[in-house]
C-alpha positions in Angstrom: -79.3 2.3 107.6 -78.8 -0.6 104.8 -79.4 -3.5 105.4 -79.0 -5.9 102.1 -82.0 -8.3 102.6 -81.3 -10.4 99.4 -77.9 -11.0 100.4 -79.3 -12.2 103.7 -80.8 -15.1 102.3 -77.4 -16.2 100.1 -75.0 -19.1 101.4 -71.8 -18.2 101.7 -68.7 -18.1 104.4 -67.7 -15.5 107.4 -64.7 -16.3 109.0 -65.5 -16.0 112.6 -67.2 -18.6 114.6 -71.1 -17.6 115.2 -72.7 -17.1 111.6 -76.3 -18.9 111.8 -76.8 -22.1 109.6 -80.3 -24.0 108.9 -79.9 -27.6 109.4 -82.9 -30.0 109.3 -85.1 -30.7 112.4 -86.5 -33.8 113.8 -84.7 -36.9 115.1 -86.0 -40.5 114.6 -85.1 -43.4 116.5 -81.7 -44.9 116.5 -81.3 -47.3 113.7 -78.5 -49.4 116.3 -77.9 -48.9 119.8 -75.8 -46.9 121.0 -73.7 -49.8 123.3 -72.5 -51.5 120.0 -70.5 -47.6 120.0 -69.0 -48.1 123.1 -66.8 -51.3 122.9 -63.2 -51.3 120.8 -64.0 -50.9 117.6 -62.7 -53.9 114.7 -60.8 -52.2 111.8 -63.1 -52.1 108.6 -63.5 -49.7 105.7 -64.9 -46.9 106.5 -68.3 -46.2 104.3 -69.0 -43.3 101.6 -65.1 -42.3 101.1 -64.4 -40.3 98.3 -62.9 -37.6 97.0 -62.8 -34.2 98.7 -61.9 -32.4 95.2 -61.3 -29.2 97.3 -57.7 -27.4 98.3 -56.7 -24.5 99.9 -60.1 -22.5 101.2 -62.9 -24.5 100.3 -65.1 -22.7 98.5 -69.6 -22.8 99.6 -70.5 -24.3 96.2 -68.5 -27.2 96.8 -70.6 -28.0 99.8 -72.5 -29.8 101.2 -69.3 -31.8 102.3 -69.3 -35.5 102.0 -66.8 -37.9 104.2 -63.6 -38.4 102.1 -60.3 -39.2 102.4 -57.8 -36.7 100.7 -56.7 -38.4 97.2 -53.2 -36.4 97.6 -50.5 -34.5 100.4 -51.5 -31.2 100.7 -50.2 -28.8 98.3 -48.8 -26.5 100.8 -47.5 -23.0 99.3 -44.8 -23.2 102.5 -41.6 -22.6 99.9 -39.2 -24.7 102.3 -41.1 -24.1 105.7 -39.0 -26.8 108.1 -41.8 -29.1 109.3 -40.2 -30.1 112.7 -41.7 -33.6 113.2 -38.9 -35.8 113.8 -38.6 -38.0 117.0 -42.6 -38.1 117.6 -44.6 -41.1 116.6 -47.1 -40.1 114.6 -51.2 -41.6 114.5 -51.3 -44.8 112.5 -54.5 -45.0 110.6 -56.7 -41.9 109.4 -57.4 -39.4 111.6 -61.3 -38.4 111.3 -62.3 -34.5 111.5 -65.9 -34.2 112.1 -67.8 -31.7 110.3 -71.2 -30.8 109.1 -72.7 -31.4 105.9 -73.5 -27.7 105.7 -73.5 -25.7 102.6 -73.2 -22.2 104.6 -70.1 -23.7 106.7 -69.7 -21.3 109.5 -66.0 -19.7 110.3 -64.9 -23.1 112.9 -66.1 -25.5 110.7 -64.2 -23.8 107.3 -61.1 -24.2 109.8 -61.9 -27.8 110.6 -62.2 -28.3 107.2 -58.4 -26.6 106.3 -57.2 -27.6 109.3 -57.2 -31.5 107.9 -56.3 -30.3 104.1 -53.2 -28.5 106.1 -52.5 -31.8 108.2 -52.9 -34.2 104.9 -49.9 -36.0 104.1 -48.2 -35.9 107.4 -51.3 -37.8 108.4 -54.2 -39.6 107.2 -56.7 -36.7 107.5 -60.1 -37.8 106.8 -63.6 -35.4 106.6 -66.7 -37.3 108.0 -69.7 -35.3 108.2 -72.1 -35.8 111.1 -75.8 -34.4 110.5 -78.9 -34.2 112.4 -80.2 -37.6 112.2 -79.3 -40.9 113.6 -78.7 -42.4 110.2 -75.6 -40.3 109.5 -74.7 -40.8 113.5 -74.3 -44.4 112.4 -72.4 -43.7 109.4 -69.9 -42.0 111.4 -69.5 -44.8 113.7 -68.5 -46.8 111.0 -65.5 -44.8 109.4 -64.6 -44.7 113.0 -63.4 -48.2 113.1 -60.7 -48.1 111.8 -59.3 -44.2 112.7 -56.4 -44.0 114.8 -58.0 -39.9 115.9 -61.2 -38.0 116.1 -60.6 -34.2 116.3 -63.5 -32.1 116.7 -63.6 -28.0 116.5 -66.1 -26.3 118.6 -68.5 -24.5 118.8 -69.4 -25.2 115.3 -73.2 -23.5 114.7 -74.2 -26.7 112.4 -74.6 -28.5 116.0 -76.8 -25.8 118.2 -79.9 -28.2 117.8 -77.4 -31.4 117.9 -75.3 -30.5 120.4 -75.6 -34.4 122.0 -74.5 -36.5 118.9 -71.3 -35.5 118.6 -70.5 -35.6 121.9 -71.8 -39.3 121.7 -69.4 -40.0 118.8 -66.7 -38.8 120.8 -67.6 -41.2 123.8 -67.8 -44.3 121.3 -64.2 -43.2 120.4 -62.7 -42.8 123.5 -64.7 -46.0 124.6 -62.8 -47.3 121.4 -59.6 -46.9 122.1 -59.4 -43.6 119.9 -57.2 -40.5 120.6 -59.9 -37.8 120.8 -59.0 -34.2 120.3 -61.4 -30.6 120.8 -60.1 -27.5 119.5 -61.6 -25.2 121.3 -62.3 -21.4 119.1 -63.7 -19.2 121.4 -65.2 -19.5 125.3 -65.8 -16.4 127.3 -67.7 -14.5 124.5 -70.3 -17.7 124.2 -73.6 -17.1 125.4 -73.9 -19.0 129.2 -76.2 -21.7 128.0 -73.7 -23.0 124.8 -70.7 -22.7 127.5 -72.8 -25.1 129.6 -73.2 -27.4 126.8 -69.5 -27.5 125.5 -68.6 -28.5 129.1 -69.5 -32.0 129.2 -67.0 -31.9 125.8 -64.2 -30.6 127.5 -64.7 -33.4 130.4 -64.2 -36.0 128.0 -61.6 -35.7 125.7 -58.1 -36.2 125.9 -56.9 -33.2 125.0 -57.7 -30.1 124.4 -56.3 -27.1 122.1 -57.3 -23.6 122.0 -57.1 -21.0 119.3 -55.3 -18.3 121.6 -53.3 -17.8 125.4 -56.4 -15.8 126.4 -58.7 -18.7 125.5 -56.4 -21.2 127.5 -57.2 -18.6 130.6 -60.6 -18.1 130.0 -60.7 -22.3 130.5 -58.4 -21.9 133.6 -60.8 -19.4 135.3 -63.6 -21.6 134.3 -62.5 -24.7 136.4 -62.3 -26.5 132.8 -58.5 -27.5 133.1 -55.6 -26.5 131.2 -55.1 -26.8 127.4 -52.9 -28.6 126.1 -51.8 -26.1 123.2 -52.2 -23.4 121.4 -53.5 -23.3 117.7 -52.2 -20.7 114.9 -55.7 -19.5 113.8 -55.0 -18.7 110.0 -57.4 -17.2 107.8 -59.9 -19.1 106.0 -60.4 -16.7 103.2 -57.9 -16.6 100.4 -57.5 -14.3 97.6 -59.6 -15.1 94.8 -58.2 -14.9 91.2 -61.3 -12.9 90.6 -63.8 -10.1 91.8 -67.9 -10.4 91.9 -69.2 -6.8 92.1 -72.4 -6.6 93.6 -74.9 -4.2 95.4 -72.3 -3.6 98.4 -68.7 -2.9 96.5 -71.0 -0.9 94.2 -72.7 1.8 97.3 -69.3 2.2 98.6 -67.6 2.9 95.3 -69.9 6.0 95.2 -69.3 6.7 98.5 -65.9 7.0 97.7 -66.5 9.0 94.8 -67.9 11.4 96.9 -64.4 11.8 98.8 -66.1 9.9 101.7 -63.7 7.6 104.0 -64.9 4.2 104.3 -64.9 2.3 107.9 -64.9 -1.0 107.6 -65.9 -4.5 109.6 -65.4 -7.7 108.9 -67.4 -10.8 110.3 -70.4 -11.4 112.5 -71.9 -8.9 114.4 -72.3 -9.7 118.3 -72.1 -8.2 121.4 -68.2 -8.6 122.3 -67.5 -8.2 118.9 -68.2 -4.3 119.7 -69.7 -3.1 116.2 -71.4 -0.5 117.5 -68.0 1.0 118.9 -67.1 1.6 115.1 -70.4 3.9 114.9 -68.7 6.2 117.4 -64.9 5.7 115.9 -67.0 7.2 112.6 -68.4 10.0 114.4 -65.5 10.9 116.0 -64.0 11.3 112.4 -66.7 13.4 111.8 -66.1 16.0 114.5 -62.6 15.7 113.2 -63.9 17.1 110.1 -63.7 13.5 108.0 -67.0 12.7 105.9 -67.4 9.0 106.9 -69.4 6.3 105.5 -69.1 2.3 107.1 -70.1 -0.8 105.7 -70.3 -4.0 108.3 -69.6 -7.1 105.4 -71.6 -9.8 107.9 -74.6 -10.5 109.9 -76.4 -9.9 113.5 -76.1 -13.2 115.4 -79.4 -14.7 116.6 -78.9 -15.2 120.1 -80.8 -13.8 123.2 -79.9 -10.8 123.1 -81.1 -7.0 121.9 -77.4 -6.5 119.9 -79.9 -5.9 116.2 -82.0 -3.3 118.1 -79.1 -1.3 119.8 -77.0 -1.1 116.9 -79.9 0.4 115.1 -80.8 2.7 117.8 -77.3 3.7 118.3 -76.7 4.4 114.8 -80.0 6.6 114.5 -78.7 8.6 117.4 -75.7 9.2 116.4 -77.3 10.4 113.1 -75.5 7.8 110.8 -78.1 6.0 109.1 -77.8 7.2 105.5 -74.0 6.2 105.5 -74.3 2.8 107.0 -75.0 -0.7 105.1 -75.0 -4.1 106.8 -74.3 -6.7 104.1 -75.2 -9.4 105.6 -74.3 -13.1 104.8 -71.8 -12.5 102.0 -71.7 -15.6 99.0 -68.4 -15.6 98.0 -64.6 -15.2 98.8 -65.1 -13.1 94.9 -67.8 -11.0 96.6 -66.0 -10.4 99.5 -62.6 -9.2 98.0 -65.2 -6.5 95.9 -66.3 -5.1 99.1 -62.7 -5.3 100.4 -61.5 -3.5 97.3 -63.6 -0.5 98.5 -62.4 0.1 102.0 -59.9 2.5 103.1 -59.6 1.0 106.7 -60.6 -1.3 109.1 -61.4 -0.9 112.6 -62.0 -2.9 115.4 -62.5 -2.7 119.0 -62.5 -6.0 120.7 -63.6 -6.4 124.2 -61.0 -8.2 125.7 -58.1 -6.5 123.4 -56.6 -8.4 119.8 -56.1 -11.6 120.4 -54.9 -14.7 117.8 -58.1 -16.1 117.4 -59.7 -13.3 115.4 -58.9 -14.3 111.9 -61.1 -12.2 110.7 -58.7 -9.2 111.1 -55.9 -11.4 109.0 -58.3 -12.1 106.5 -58.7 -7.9 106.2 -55.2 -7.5 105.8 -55.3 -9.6 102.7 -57.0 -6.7 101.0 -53.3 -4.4 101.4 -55.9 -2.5 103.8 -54.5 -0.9 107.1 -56.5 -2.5 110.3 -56.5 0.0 113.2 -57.2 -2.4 116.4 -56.7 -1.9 120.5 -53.8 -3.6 122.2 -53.7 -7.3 122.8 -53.9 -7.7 127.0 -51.4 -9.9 127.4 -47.8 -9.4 125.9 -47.8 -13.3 124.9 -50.8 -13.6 122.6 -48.7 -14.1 119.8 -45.9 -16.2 120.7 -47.7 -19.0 118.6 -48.0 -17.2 115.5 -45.8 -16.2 113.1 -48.3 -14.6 111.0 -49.9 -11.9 113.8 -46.2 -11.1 114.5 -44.8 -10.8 110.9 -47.5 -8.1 110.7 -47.2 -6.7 113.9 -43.8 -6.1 113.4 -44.3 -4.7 109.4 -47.0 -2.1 110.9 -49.5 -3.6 108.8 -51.8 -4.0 112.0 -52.0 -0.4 113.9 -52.6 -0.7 117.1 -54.4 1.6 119.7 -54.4 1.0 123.7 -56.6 -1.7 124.7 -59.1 0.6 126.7 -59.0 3.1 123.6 -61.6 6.0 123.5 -63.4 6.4 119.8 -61.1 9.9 119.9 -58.5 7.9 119.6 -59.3 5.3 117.1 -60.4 8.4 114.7 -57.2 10.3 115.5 -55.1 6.7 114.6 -57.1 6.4 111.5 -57.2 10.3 110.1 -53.0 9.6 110.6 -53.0 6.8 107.9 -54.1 8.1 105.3 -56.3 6.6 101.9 -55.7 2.6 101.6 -52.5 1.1 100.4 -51.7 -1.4 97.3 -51.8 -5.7 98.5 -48.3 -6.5 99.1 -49.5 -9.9 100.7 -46.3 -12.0 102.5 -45.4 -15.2 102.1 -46.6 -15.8 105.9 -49.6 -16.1 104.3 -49.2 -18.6 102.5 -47.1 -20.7 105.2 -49.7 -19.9 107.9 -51.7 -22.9 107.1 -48.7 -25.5 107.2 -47.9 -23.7 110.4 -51.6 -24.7 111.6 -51.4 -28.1 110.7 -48.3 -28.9 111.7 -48.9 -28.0 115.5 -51.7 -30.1 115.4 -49.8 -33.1 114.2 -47.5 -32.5 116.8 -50.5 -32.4 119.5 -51.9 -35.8 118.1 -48.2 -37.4 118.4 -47.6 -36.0 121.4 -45.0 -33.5 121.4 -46.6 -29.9 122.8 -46.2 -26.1 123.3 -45.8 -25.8 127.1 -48.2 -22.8 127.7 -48.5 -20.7 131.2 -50.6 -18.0 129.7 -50.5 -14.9 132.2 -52.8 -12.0 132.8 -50.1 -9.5 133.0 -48.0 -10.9 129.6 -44.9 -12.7 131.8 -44.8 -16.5 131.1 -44.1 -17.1 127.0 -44.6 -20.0 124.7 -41.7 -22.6 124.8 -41.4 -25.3 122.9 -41.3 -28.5 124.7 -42.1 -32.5 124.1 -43.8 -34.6 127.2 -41.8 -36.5 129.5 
């Protein structure tokens, strides 16, 4: 087996939520206490405002991220989308998004950071990064004054040795009068210990928004409340005007040439995520006669688990290690789309079924390349977004039953054929004004009344508070 070493060690952006970031250690004293947070904080300007200079899917070389207000509305690509915000009173004042200052943002923290590019100009949307220190904690404090919001997205991996500061920003805001939002990505497939750590979080705030129905029951079955809503999850990778060949695209353009079929994965490789399901979906093809080779474009995730080892050990056993790479952290949106380019298919095999947080499979589908996925487990997941269902619906995403065997993956696959040309919709393009208006709508009040059920019966209605 592959596994691409230098581009291990290259920044660079994965849209799902677990990639591993380096942040500097060490804390030093406070440089004011931490009661001067908690009273109602006096208007003032906020410090170190500038420029974001960034627009649609920020790119890693325009990182690290400084605090900034947005100089203009978001150019939104929507061509006429009705943005339904009438009769809600919106935030006055800024609205802060906290973020890190990371280079290597991981996949929740490049939505944080499109998520207030996509709410621009129906609000005041503001970046502040928060880092590892107590300087920058202060910092924060200040453009907190005179916010109207702070909306934080979690888990975000900038913060696994920080995880206290930012919940101690958002107790100075809600001790400041603030309205304090979490969107929350992803719960049951966190390791125990970060659950327990993102609980005192959901205690605090105000209110609470998920990425998907299952999500919202996951909280429910938890004893962490109901959310509120229910976030669209767009894709944080857009198509580059550009390709950046490297060692990767390269290998499996002479796979190809060789007539082999190329199985793909996209994003971080972890335990639910079920990569080494995709070794057996290939082997199956290979008993079916189908010379197979697969490429997984992202990284193990560093957790306490054996998920590196098995994988390996799975793939020697099954005799596949001469036609599988592991890319590792990939640089560029440019160097992803090369890889992209030379996949026939993509396959995945998700634990708990498809659900609308898994942007990674929209960002695939980009690439014109067919994704072959098992069945959502509720018949609601996608009542929220219009982008899953316009492609549901078009038959770009093929789907398999949710307990699907590898047999049947391979047989779905060997049906479809070589890849297809991009035809990309104009969903696309809208999916991010879709995004940011729901959260406007969430921050002025107005909400999707969700009863997400295990069997699929309730749906998504929309509805304003009482």
């Amino acid at each position: 087996m592959r596994l691409n070493n230098r581009w291990h060690r290259q920044a660079g952006f994965i849209p799902d939520a677990d990639f591993c970031d380096r942040l500097p250690a060490g804390l030093g004293p406070p440089p004011v206490p931490i009661w001067a947070a908690l009273g109602r904080l006096a208007p003032s300007h906020a410090e170190g405002v500038c420029s974001s200079g960034t627009t649609g899917s920020a790119r890693p070389e325009e990182s690290p991220q400084r605090d900034g207000a947005f100089p203009a509305p978001f150019k939104s690509h929507s061509r006429g989308i009705p943005v339904t915000l009438s009769n809600i009173t919106l935030p006055q004042g800024p609205v802060c998004f906290l973020i890190s200052p990371s280079a290597t943002p991981c996949g929740v923290e490049m939505f944080a950071r499109n998520l207030a590019r996509a709410a621009d100009g129906k609000i005041q949307a503001r970046l502040v990064s928060l880092d590892a220190s107590w300087s920058g904690f202060a910092r924060v404090l200040r453009a907190l004054k005179g916010a109207s919001a702070l909306v934080i997205n979690l888990p975000l991996v900038a913060w696994k040795r920080v995880i206290l500061l930012p919940w101690l920003l958002l107790l100075a805001a809600r001790m400041g009068g603030k309205h304090t939002v979490v969107v929350l990505h992803e719960w049951a497939d966190l390791n125990p210990l970060r659950r327990q750590a993102l609980r005192p979080y959901l205690a605090l705030v105000q209110t609470v928004l998920v990425s998907s129905p299952a999500v919202a029951l996951e909280l429910k079955d938890a004893g962490m409340g109901k959310a509120r809503d229910v976030l669209p999850i767009p894709p944080n990778l857009s198509i580059p005007a550009g390709r950046r060949p490297g060692y990767a695209s390269d290998w499996l353009a002479r796979q190809r040439a060789q007539g082999r079929l190329v199985l793909a994965q996209f994003g971080s490789i972890y335990p639910r995520k079920n990569a080494r399901f995709v070794l057996d979906i290939a082997k199956a093809l290979e008993g079916m006669g189908v010379e197979v080779s697969i490429v997984f474009i992202g990284e193990f995730i560093k957790a306490n688990d054996n998920v590196e080892a098995e994988f390996r050990d799975r793939a020697e056993m099954l005799g596949l290690t001469e036609h599988v790479l592991v890319t590792g952290y990939v640089h560029s949106a440019e160097e992803i789309f090369a890889i992209f380019d030379a996949v026939d298919v993509f396959a995945y095999a998700f634990q708990d079924g498809l659900t609308s947080r898994r942007s990674s499979v929209l960002a695939c589908l980009q690439a014109g390349k067919p994704v072959v996925v098992n069945r959502p487990a509720q018949v609601n997941e996608f009542d929220h977004h219009p982008l899953f269902r316009s492609l549901l619906d078009d038959g770009r995403i093929h789907l398999v039953p949710t307990a699907a065997s590898a047999a049947e993956f391979a047989q779905e696959i060997a049906c479809l054929g070589r890849s297809v040309a991009p035809d990309i919709p104009d969903l696309f393009m809208r999916a991010w004004e879709e995004a940011g208006r729901a959260l406007v709508r969430a921050l002025a009040g107005a909400r999707l009344s969700a009863k997400p059920s295990r069997k699929g019966e309730a749906a998504i209605a929309l509805g304003v508070d009482g």
